[in-house]
C-alpha positions in Angstrom: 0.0 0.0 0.0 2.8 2.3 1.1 4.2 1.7 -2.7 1.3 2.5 -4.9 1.0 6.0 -2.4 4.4 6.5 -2.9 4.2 6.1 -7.0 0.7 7.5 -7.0 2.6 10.7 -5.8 5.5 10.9 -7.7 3.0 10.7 -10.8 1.2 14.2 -9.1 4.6 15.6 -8.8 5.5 14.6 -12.1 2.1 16.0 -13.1 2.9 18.9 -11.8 6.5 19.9 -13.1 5.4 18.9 -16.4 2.3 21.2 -16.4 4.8 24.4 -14.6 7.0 23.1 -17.6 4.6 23.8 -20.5 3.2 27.3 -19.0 7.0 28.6 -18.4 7.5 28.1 -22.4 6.5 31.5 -24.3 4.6 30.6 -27.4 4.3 33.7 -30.1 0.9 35.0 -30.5 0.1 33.3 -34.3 -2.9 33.2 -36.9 -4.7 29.9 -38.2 -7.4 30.1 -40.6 -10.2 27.2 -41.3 -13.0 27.0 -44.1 -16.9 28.1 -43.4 -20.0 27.0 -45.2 -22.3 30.7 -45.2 -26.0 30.8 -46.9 -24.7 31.5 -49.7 -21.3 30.1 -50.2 -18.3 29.8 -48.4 -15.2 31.6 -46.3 -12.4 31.3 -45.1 -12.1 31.8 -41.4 -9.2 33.7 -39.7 -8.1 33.8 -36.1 -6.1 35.2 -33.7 -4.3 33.0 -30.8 -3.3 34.9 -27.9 -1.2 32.4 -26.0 -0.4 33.0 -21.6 2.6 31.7 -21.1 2.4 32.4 -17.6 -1.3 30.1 -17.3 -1.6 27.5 -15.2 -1.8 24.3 -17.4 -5.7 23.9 -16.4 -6.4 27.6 -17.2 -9.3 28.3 -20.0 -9.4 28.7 -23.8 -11.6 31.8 -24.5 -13.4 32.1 -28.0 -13.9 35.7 -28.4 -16.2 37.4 -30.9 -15.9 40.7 -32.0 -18.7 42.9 -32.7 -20.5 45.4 -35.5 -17.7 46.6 -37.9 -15.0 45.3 -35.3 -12.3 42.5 -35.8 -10.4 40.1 -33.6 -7.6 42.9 -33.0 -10.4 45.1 -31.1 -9.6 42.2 -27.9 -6.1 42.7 -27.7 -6.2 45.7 -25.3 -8.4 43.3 -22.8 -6.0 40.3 -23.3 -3.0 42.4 -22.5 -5.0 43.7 -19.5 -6.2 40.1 -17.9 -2.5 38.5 -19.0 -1.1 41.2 -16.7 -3.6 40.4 -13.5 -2.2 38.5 -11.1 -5.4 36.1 -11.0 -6.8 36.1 -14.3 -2.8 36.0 -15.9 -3.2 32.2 -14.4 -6.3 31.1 -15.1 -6.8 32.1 -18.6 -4.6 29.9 -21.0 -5.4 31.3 -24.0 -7.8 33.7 -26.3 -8.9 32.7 -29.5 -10.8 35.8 -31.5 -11.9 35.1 -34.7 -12.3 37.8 -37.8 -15.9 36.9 -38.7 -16.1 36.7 -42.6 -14.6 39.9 -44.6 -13.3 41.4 -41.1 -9.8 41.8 -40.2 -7.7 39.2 -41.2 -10.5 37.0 -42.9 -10.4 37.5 -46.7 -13.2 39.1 -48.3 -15.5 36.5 -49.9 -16.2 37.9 -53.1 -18.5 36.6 -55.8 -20.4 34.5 -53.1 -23.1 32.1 -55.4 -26.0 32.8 -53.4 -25.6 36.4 -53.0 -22.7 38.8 -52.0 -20.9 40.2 -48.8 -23.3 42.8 -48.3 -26.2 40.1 -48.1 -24.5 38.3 -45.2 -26.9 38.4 -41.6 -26.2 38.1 -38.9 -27.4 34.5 -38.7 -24.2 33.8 -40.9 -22.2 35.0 -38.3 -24.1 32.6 -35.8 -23.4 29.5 -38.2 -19.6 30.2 -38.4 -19.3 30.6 -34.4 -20.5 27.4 -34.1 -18.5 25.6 -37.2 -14.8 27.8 -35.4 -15.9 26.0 -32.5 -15.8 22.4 -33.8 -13.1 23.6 -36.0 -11.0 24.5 -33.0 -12.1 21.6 -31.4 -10.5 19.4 -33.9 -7.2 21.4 -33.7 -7.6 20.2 -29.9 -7.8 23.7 -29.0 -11.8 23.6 -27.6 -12.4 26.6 -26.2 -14.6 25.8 -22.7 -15.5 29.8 -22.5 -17.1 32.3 -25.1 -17.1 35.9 -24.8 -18.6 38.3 -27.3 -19.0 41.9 -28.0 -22.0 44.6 -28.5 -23.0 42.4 -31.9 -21.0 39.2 -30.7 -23.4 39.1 -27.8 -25.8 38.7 -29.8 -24.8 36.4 -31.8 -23.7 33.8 -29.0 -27.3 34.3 -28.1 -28.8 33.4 -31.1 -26.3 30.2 -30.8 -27.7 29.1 -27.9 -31.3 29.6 -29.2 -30.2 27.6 -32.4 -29.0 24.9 -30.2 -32.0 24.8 -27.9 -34.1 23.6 -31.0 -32.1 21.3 -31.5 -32.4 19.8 -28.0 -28.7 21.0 -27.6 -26.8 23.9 -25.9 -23.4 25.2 -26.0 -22.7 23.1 -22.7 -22.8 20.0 -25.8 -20.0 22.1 -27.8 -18.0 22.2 -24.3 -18.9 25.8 -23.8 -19.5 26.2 -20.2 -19.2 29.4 -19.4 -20.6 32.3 -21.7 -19.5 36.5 -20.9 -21.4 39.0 -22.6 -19.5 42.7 -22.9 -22.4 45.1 -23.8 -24.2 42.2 -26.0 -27.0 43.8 -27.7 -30.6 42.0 -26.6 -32.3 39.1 -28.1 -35.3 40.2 -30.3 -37.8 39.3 -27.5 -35.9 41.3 -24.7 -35.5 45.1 -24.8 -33.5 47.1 -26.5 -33.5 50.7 -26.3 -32.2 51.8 -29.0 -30.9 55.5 -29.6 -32.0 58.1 -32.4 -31.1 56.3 -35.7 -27.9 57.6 -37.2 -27.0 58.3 -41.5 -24.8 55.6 -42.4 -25.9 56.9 -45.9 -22.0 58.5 -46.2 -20.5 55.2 -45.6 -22.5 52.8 -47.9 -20.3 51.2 -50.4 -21.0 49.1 -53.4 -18.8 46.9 -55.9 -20.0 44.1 -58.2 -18.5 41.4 -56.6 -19.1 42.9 -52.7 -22.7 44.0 -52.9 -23.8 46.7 -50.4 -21.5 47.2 -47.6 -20.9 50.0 -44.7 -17.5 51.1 -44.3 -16.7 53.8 -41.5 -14.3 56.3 -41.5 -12.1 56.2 -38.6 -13.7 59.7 -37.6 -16.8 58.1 -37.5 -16.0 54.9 -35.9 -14.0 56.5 -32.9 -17.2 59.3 -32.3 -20.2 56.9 -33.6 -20.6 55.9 -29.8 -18.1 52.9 -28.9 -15.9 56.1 -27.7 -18.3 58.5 -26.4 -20.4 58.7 -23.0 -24.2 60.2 -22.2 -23.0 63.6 -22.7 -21.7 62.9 -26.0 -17.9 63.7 -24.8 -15.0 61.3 -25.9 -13.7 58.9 -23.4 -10.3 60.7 -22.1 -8.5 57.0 -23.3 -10.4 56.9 -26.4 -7.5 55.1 -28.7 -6.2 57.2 -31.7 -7.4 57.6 -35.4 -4.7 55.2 -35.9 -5.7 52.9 -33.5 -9.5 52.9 -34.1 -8.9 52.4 -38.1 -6.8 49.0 -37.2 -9.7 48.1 -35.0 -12.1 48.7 -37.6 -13.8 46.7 -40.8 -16.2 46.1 -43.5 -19.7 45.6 -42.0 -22.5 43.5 -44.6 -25.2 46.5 -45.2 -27.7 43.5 -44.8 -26.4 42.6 -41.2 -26.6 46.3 -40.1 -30.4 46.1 -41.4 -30.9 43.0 -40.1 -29.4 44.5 -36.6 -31.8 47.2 -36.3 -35.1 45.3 -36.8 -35.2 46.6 -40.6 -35.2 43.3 -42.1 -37.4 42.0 -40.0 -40.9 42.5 -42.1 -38.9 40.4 -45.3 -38.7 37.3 -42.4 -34.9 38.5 -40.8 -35.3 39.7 -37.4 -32.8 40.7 -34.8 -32.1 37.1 -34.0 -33.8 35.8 -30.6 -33.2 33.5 -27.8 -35.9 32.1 -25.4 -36.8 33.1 -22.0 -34.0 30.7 -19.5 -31.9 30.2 -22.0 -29.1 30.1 -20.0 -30.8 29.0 -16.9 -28.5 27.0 -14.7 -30.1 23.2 -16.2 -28.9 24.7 -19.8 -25.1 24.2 -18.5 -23.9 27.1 -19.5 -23.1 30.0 -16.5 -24.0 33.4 -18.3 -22.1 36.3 -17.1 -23.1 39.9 -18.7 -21.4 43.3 -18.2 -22.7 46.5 -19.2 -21.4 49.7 -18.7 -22.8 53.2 -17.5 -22.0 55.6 -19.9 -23.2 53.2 -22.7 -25.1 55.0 -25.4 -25.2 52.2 -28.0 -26.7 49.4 -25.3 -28.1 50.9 -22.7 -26.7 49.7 -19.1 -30.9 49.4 -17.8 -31.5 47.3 -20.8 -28.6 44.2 -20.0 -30.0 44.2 -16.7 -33.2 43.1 -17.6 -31.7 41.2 -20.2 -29.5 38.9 -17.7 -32.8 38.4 -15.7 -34.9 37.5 -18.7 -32.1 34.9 -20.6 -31.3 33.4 -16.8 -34.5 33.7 -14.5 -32.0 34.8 -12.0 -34.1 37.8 -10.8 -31.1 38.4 -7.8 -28.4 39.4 -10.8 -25.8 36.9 -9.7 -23.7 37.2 -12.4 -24.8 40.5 -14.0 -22.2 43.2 -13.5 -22.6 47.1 -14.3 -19.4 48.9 -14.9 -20.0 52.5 -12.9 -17.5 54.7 -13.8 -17.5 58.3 -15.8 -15.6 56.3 -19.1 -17.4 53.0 -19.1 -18.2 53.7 -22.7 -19.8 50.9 -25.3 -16.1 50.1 -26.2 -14.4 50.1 -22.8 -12.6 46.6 -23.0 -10.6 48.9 -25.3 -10.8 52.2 -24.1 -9.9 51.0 -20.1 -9.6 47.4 -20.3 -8.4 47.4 -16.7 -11.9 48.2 -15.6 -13.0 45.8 -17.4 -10.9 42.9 -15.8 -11.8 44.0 -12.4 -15.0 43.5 -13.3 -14.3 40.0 -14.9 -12.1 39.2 -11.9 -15.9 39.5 -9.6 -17.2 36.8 -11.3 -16.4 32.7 -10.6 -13.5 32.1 -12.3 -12.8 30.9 -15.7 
């Protein structure tokens, strides 16, 4: 008996030095790409790894999801920010964010056979979440936590929803743990939405692209990710330079689609069910909002955690209360943004 305790523990220590050596070896930040099916065609998928070198061996693989016009550089500011915490540096292994189709580093998919870029919705976007995820998967790099941005948010939502009719739930893509960063609402929860702005400037068209929106940098950095209640720019608001590297190509229908436009031709701000993340789904739901939000209102993501969890207590619903925490904060002040993170279980 003394023997197998004695080998049982050299094992653990074994275990153990091995894991302490594979988080002490830096590994370079580095892009893969993998192939999508869309409605109407296909793409090719980019993504960003952000390896932790200093993680414990156990710590989490995040999926991230950028949102409206955004791409997978918009997370760097926050990964810098929770690989610098003392807590969340060990706990976090590694963030994945992908460039959703024609953003960032994913190529533009021109000539699509079933109808351009511009045409994408944002039930495109929902299909190739959920293809990255069994993509990574078979890379053996599962993620076991999403986290998703303004549109992002909305998009893991609709996921779930998707999932739910299929008698599934993220919890069966190993997705146990979903953060939402100023998601905007399911269709059937509220969303009060702000006086409609004239994108008409930044509408672009080409043959082979369809109808697209393109923002200025001028226009991206003061369209409300940036600015607070008052309509004042966030003192850390990043640069022109900055906020243009941040930036992408949005489809003109998945703006439409966004704002309830489509919704009489059968496209509707895609919806999840009341409970959809109640505790039985297997999935803990976190959401964070922020104070000085114009885009999604703070009020709004409160009752929104309440109505997708049935948690009326906000166990896991977190307002960000300071005089900067603007739409875009997690780039803007990412450090406010961990501490928030860093209030919730952990990953």
């Amino acid at each position: 008996m003394r023997m197998r305790h004695l080998t049982a523990t050299v094992s653990l220590v074994l275990a153990i030095l091995v894991c302490g050596m594979m988080v002490t070896t830096a590994s370079a930040d580095r892009d893969i790409q993998f192939p999508v099916q869309l409605r109407a065609g296909s793409a090719v998928i980019s993504a960003t790894i952000f390896e932790n070198s200093k993680a414990w061996c156990t710590g989490a693989t995040i999926l991230a999801v950028h949102g409206l016009t955004g791409n997978a550089a918009s997370w760097q500011p926050l990964v810098d920010a929770m690989y610098k915490d003392g807590f969340l540096g060990r706990t976090v292994k590694r963030v994945i964010a992908i460039d959703l189709p024609g953003h960032g580093k994913s190529p533009m998919p021109e000539n699509l056979p079933g109808g351009p870029f511009g045409n994408l919705l944002i039930d495109d976007n929902i299909s190739v979440i959920m293809q990255s995820i069994i993509a990574l998967q078979a890379m053996n790099l599962g993620p076991r936590v999403i986290m998703g941005h303004s549109m992002g948010g909305l998009a893991i939502q609709g996921l779930q929803e998707a999932l739910l009719k299929q008698d599934l739930s993220l919890a069966h893509l190993g997705i146990f743990r979903a953060v939402l960063l100023a998601p905007v609402p399911a269709a059937s929860s509220v969303w009060t939405q702000g006086p409609p702005s004239d994108i008409s400037p930044f509408v672009k068209y080409t043959p082979s692209l369809g109808t697209y929106i393109d923002l200025t940098p001028e226009a991206a950095l003061y369209g409300g990710s940036f600015t607070v209640l008052d309509g004042s720019l966030v003192p850390n608001a990043p640069s022109l330079a900055d906020t243009a590297a941040y930036n992408a190509p949005e489809p003109y229908y998945t703006v439409l689609q966004l704002v309830g436009i489509l919704a009489p031709q059968g496209f509707p701000r895609p919806d999840a069910r009341e409970g959809a993340f109640s505790i039985c789904k297997g999935t803990l739901l976190n959401v964070i909002s922020f104070s000085q939000d114009v885009l999604v209102p703070a009020g709004d993501l409160d009752d929104l955690y309440n109505y997708l969890t049935g948690n009326t207590l906000g166990l896991f619903y977190r307002k960000v209360d300071k005089s900067d925490a603007c739409h875009s904060m997690l780039i803007s002040n990412p450090a406010e943004v961990v501490k928030a993170l860093k209030t919730l279980p952990p990953m």
